[in-house]
Steps between C-alpha positions, in 0.01 A plus 500: 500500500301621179169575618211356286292696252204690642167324353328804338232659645148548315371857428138642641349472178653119392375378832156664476476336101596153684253576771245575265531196248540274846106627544397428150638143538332409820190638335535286205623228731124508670296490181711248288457259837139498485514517058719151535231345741173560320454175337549388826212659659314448226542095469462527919195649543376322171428850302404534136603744246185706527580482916839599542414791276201618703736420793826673344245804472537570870883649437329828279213527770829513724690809308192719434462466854838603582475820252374747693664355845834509357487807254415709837732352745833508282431915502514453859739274651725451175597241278771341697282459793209328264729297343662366788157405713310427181793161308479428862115463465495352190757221645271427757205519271667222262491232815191565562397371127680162636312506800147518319294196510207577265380719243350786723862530644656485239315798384531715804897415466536566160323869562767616733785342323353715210469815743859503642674421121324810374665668819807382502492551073444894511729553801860246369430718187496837663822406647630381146391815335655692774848343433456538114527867598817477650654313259353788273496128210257249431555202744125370595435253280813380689314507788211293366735228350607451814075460570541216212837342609319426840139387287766273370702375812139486680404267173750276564448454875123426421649235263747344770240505779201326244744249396576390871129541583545813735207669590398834428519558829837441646644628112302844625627479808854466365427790291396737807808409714747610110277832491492576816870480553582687150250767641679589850851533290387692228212769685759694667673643216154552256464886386287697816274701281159610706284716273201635704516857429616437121157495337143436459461118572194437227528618145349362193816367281543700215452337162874419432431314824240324448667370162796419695262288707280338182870384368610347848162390455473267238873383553412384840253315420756317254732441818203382761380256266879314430572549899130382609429266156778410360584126690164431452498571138827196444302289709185491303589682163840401448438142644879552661583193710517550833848609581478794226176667580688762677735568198261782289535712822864394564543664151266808560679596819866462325434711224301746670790558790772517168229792378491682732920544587546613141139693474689818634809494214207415264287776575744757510643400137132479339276654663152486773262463233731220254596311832146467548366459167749182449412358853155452398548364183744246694199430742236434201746328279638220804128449580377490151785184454406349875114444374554437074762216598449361865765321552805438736790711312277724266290578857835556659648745219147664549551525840831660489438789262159596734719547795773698286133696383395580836863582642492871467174645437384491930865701544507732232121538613556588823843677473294769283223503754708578770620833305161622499456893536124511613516232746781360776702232388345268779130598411578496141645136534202396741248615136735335252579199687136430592379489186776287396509234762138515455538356139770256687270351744145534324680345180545130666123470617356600163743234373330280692161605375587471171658183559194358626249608254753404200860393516862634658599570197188682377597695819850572399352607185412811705831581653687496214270790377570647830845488370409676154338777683789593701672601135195658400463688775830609504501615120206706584619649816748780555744364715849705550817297585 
């Protein structure tokens, strides 16, 4: 009797990269669910422009909150053990949003959804800069595609559960049972890595950090609005029929999950600075086409070179954060990431201001210079690869 191949067996390090990207899908999981079911809320509890975005304000109030909380307690219990207790958080924190009956709890939802994504944000990419060091290559924009392949899987739930008139509620509840699970498989083989005696917990970012942070900045803002605006904007801009509304972000999320699994090869052929130089100029050009020519496919095509735009900058971003030598990679990623998810969360509110006072598209007028300034500020800064 010939005895049957033996299946082979995964090393330390590939099982702690599959770990790793299992975390950043849940994660993305929990934010595309609620993304997909804005409109929803918003036609529910009767909301205009100028309300969701005072309402959709609550998610920044959320993360500055969380900035001091969680850039102190991942020096002292670790990342793994933040990450784990914090997506678990921000699972629970998503059904609560379905549960909310009015504005006012809405509000007080939305703030600690906000708090635990800024959590779990800083420690899933601790973990992915720790594993970039083993694999001594680039490999976390990787990571974050696999952020964007669940913003689109997440996307297309929201789509299935709209179209057979699912609630928010049991589609978030649906949502915490898939995270939950993916969280108790992948926890136990995450990187152990507790830091209290490693450094001073609170330091001023240096100023290559703080440009770091200006260009996660402004191409944040870029993603929040297509994640938070961008439904809204084929509905009333685009004047998409009903079954297509979903579409611009369909075409977003595909092209920014494609970005980001070739943003590694890309960067390593060309360059920190050129990867991020051409990913603004993607950003401004695809929104630049969106508002000029509002239409189904020329919204579309605009669509689909913003997510390619915004696919590598938060990676690249972060990856170079997280080799800081004045700061530890999980303080230095708390700094850079706060001021970028700042710019992703305060973006969609202001959106909504604008939108009020003028037009969507008057406000998408702003992000696509939000886009330019990511190439400016890129020229201008000195960024090694």
């Amino acid at each position: 009797m010939i005895d049957a191949p033996a299946l082979p067996v995964l090393n330390s390090k590939t099982t702690l990269r599959i770990a790793v990207g299992a975390m950043f899908f849940m994660a993305g999981l929990s934010f595309s669910s609620w993304a997909s079911r804005i409109a929803t809320v918003q036609q529910t509890m009767g909301l205009s422009d100028a309300a969701l975005g005072a309402v959709l304000f609550s998610l920044p109030v959320g993360l500055m909150c969380s900035l001091p909380f969680s850039g102190w307690i991942i020096t002292k219990i670790g990342s793994r053990r933040l990450l784990i207790s914090a997506l678990l958080v921000y699972a629970i924190a998503l059904v609560t949003l379905g549960l909310a009956q009015n504005t006012f709890q809405l509000i007080i939802c939305l703030i600690c959804f906000g708090f635990s994504s800024n959590a779990v944000n800083i420690a899933v990419n601790t973990q992915a800069v720790a594993t970039e060091k083993i694999y001594k290559r680039p490999i976390l924009a990787s990571f974050h595609g696999l952020w964007s392949l669940a913003g689109f899987t997440g996307g297309g739930i929201g789509s299935l559960m709209i179209a057979h008139n699912i609630s928010p509620l049991y589609h978030f509840l649906l949502m915490l049972v898939v995270i939950a699970a993916g969280v108790a498989i992948a926890a136990r083989y995450l990187e152990d890595d507790k830091v209290a005696s490693a450094g001073p917990v609170f330091v001023m970012p240096d100023k290559s950090l703080i440009k770091l942070g200006v260009i996660a900045f402004c191409s944040m803002i870029c993603e929040g609005a297509m994640f938070d605006w961008s439904v809204i904007y084929f509905k009333k801009i685009v004047l998409a029929p009903a079954t297509m509304v979903g579409i611009g972000f369909t075409a977003f999320m595909f092209t920014m999950a494609i970005g980001r699994f070739v943003a590694d090869a890309f960067a390593h052929k060309f360059g920190l600075k050129r990867t991020l130089q051409v990913s603004g100029l993607l950003t401004a050009t695809g929104l630049t086409i969106a508002v000029v020519f509002p239409y189904i496919y020329t919204a579309i095509i605009g669509f689909l070179l913003v997510g390619a735009g915004v696919s590598s900058v938060v990676p690249m971003v972060y990856s170079a954060a997280g080799k800081s030598k004045t700061m530890l990679p999980g303080v230095a990623l708390a700094a850079v990431s706060t001021i970028g998810f700042l710019g992703f969360f305060v973006g969609p509110p202001v959106i909504g201001f604008i939108a009020g006072v003028a037009t969507l598209r008057a406000s998408f007028v702003l992000i696509a210079l939000m886009g330019l300034l990511v190439t400016i500020v890129s020229t201008k800064a000195k960024i090694e690869s």
